[in-house]
C-alpha positions as CSV (number, residue, x, y, z in Angstrom):
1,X,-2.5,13.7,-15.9
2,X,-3.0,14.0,-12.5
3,X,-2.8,17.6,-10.8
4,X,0.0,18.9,-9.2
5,X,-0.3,21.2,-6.2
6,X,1.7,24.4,-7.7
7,X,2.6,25.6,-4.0
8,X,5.4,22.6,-4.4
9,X,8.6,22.4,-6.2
10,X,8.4,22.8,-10.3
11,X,9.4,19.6,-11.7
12,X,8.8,16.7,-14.1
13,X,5.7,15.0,-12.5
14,X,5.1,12.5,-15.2
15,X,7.4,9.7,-16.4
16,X,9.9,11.0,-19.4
17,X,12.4,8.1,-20.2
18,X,11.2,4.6,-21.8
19,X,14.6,3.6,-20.4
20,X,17.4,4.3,-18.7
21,X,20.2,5.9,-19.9
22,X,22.3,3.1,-18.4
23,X,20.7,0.3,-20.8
24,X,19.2,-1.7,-17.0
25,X,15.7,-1.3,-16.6
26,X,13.4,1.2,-15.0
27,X,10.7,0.6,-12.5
28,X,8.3,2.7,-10.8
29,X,7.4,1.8,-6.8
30,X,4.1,2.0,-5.4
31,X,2.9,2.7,-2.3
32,X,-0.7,1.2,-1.7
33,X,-2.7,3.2,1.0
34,X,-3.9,6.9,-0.5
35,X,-1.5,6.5,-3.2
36,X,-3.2,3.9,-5.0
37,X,-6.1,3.2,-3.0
38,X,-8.5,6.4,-1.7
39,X,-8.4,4.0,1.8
40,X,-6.4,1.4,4.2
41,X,-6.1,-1.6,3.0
42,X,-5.1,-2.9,6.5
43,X,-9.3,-1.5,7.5
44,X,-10.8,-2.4,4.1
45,X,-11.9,-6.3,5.6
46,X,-13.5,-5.5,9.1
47,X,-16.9,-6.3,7.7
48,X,-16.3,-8.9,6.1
49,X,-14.3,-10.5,8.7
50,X,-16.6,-9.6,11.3
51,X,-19.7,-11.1,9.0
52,X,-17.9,-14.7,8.9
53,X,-16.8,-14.4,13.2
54,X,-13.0,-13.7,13.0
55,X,-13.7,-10.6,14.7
56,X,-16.3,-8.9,17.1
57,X,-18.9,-6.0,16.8
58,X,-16.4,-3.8,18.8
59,X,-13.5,-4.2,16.7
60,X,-15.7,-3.7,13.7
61,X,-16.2,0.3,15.1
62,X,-12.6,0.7,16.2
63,X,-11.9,-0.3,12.7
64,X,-14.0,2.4,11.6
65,X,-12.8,5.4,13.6
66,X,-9.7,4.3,13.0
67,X,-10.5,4.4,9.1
68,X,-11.2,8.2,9.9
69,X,-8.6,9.5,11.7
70,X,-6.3,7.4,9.2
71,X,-7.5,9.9,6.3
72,X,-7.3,12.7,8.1
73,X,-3.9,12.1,9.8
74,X,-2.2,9.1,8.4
75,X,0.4,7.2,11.1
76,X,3.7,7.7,12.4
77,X,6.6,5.0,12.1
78,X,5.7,4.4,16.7
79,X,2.0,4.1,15.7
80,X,2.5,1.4,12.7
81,X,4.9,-0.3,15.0
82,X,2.1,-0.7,17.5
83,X,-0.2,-1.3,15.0
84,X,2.2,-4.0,14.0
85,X,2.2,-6.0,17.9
86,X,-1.5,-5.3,17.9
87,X,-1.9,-7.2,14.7
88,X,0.5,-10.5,15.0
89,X,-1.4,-10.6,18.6
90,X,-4.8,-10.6,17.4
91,X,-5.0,-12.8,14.5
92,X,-2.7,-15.8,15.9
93,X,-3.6,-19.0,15.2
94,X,-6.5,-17.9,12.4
95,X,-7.1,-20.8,9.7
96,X,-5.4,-19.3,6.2
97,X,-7.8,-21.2,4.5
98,X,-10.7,-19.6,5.7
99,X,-9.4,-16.3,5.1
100,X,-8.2,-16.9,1.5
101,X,-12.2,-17.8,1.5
102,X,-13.3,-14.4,2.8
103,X,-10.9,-12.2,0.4
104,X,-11.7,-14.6,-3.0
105,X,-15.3,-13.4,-2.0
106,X,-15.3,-9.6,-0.8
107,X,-12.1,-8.7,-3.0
108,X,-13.3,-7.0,-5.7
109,X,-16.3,-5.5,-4.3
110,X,-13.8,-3.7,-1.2
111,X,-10.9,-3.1,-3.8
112,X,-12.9,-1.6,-6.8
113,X,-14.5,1.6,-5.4
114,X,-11.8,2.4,-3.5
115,X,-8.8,3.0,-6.5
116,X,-7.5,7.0,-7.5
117,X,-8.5,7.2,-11.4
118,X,-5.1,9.5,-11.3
119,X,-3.1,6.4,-10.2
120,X,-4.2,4.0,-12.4
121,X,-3.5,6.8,-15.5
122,X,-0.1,7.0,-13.9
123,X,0.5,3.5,-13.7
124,X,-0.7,3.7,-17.7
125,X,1.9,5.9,-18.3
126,X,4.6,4.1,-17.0
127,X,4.1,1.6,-18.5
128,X,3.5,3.0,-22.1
129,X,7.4,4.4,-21.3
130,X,8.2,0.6,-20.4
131,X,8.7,0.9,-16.8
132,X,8.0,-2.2,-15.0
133,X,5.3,-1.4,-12.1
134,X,6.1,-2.5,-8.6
135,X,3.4,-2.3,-5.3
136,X,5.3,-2.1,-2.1
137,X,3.2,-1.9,1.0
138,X,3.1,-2.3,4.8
139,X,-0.4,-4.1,4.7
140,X,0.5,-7.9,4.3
141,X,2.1,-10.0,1.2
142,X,-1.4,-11.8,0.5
143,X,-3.2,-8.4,0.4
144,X,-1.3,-6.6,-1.5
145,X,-0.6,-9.5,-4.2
146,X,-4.3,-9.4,-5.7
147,X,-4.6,-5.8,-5.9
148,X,-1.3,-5.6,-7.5
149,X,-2.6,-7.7,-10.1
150,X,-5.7,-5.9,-10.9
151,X,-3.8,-3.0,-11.3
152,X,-1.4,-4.8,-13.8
153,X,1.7,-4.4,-11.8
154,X,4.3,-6.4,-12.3
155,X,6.0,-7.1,-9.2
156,X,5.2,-6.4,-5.7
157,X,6.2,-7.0,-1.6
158,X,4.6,-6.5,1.4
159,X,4.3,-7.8,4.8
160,X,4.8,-11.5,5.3
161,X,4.0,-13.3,8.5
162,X,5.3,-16.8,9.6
163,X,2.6,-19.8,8.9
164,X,2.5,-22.9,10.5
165,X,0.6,-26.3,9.8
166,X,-1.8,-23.6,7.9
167,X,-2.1,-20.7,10.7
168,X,-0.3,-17.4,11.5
169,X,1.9,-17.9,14.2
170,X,1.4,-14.4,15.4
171,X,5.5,-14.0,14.2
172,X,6.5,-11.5,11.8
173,X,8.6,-12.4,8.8
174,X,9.1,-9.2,6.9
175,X,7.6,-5.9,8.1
176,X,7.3,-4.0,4.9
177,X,7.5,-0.5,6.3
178,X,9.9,2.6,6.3
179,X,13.5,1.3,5.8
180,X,12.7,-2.3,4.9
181,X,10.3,-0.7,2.1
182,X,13.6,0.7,0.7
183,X,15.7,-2.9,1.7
184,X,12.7,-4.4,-0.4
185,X,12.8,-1.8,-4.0
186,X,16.7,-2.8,-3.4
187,X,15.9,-6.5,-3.1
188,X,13.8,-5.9,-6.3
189,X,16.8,-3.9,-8.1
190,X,19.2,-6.0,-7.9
191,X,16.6,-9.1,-9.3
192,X,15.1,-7.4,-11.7
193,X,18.3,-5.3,-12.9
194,X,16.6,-2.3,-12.6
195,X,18.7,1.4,-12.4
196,X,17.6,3.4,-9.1
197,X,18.5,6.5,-9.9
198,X,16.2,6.4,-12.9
199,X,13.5,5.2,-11.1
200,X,10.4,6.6,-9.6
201,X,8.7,6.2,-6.0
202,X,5.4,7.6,-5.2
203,X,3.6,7.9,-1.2
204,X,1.7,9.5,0.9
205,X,3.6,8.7,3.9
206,X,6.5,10.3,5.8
207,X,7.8,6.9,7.0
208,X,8.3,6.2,3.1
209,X,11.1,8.5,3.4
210,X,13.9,5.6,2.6
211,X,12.2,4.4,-0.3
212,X,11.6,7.8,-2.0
213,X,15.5,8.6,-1.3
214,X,16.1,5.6,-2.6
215,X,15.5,6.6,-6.4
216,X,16.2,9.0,-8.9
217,X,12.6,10.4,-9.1
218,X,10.9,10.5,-6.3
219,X,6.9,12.0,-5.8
220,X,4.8,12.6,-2.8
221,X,1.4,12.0,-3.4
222,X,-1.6,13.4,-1.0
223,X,1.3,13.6,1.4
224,X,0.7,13.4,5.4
225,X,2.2,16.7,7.2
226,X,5.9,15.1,7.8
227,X,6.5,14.3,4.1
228,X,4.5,18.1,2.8
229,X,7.5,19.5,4.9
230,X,10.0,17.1,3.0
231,X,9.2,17.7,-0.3
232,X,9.1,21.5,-0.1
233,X,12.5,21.4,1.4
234,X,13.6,19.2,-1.2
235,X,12.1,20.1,-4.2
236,X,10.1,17.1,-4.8
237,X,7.3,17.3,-7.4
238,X,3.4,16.6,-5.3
239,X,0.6,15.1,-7.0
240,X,-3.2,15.6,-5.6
241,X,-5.3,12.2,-6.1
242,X,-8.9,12.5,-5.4
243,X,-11.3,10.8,-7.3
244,X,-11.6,7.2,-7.0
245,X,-13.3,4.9,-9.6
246,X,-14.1,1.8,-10.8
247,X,-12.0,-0.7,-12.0
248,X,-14.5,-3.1,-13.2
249,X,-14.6,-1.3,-16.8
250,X,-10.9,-0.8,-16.8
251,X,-9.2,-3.9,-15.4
252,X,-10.6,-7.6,-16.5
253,X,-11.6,-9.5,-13.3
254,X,-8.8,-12.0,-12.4
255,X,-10.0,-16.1,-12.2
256,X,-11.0,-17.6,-9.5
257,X,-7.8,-19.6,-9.2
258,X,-5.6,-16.2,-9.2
259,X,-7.7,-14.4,-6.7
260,X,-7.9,-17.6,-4.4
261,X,-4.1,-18.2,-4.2
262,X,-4.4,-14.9,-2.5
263,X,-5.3,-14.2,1.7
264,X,-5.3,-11.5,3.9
265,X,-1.9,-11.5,5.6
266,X,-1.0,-8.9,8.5
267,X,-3.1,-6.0,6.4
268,X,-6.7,-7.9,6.6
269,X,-6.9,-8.6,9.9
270,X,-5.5,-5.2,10.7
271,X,-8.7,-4.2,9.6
272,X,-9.9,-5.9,13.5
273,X,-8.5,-2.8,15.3
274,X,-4.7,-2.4,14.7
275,X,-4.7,0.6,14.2
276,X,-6.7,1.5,17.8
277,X,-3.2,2.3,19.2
278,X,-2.7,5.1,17.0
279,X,-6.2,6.0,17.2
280,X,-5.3,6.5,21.1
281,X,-2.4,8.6,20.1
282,X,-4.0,11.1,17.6
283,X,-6.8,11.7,20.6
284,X,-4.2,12.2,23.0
285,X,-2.4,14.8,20.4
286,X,-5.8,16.6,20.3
């Protein structure tokens, strides 16, 4: 299992119940970036969208600062809502068709390095209890919906921006972040008939903070310095991940079809410098 940090609260740290006690179902909600994945999602594409001329040299080495400071620091709910504007703003008017084109070909070989072996045993062991799996992320809806799948989950949400006559308008639907990740398990609850307070929510982030009071089993995991302070004060159980492997030898590549029905979304083209606004922040805390 994966290691707990001891300096945190004893508790359960791995699922217990195949179901709940109330007969509904259980689920277990996934945040993406450092929970599942050792990186951003909303970075992972800057190369490849700078090799096919969505974006410029320049945005390709904000992206990768930004990658950086992201691991060492994570982002605040004012940051991602910058990030947010930053986003919708820079990838207006982009064909969907020709970025479905770019993730069907750069998918697995971005995704595949970049997953904690410690998540995907969790996820294993959810799922041998018969909890349904669910991804929830801020990084956008056609992002998140592939890797989901290679990880076997069985639902997921993130991030959906407005398309029109086959481009992004620059409008945001759904912003999958901090309270609307929690509007979005509850969305998911009430669908799927699942029983909150028996179910478990895993993140790294302190903005996650709805969704992890949501349920009945909440667990940090690598947690930024906002949610370390919330767990020890609440006694939530902390999990380390740190090794990421492959999932070529664990997880069957998906078809063509499944992968292509897939596109970037607001995380993808994040990876073109959203996240320079919080990049400007962390300098200015230093």
């Amino acid at each position: 299992m994966p290691r707990r940090r001891d300096s945190y609260a004893v508790g359960v740290t791995e699922p217990a119940n195949p179901a709940a006690a109330s007969g509904r179902r259980v689920a277990a909600f996934f945040d993406l970036d450092k929970t599942i994945i050792a990186k951003s999602s909303t970075l992972a594409f800057s190369r490849p969208f700078f090799q096919e001329g969505l974006i410029n040299r320049r945005a390709v080495l904000k992206s990768a600062y930004a990658q950086f400071v992201f691991m060492l620091a994570g982002a605040d709910a004012d940051q991602m809502d910058r990030m947010r504007a930053h986003i919708t703003s820079l990838c207006t008017g982009w064909d969907i068709d020709q970025v479905n084109a770019i993730v069907e070909e750069t998918l697995h070989d971005i995704v595949d390095p970049l997953v904690y072996k410690e998540a995907t045993q969790l996820i294993t062991d959810h799922q041998d209890q018969g909890h349904e799996i669910v991804v929830l992320s801020a990084s956008g809806q056609e992002v998140v919906a592939p890797i989901a799948k290679l990880l076997g989950a069985d639902h997921w949400s993130g991030t959906r921006m407005v398309v029109s006559e086959g481009r992004y308008t620059g409008e945001v639907d759904f912003y999958c972040s901090a309270e609307n990740k929690a509007v979005a398990a509850r969305e998911l609850a009430e669908k799927h008939d699942y029983d909150l307070g028996e179910c478990y929510a895993y993140s790294d982030s302190v903005t996650d903070m709805p969704l992890l009071e949501a349920v009945g089993h909440p667990t940090v995991v690598n947690p930024d310095r906002g949610l370390r302070k919330e767990a020890v004060q609440r006694g939530w159980p902390s999990l380390a991940f740190e090794h990421p492997v492959s999932l070529r030898a664990r997880i069957p590549t998906p078809s063509r079809a499944a992968v292509t029905a897939a596109g970037v979304g607001l995380s993808a083209v994040a990876a073109a410098g959203a996240t320079w606004w919080g990049v400007r922040a962390w300098r200015r805390r230093r």
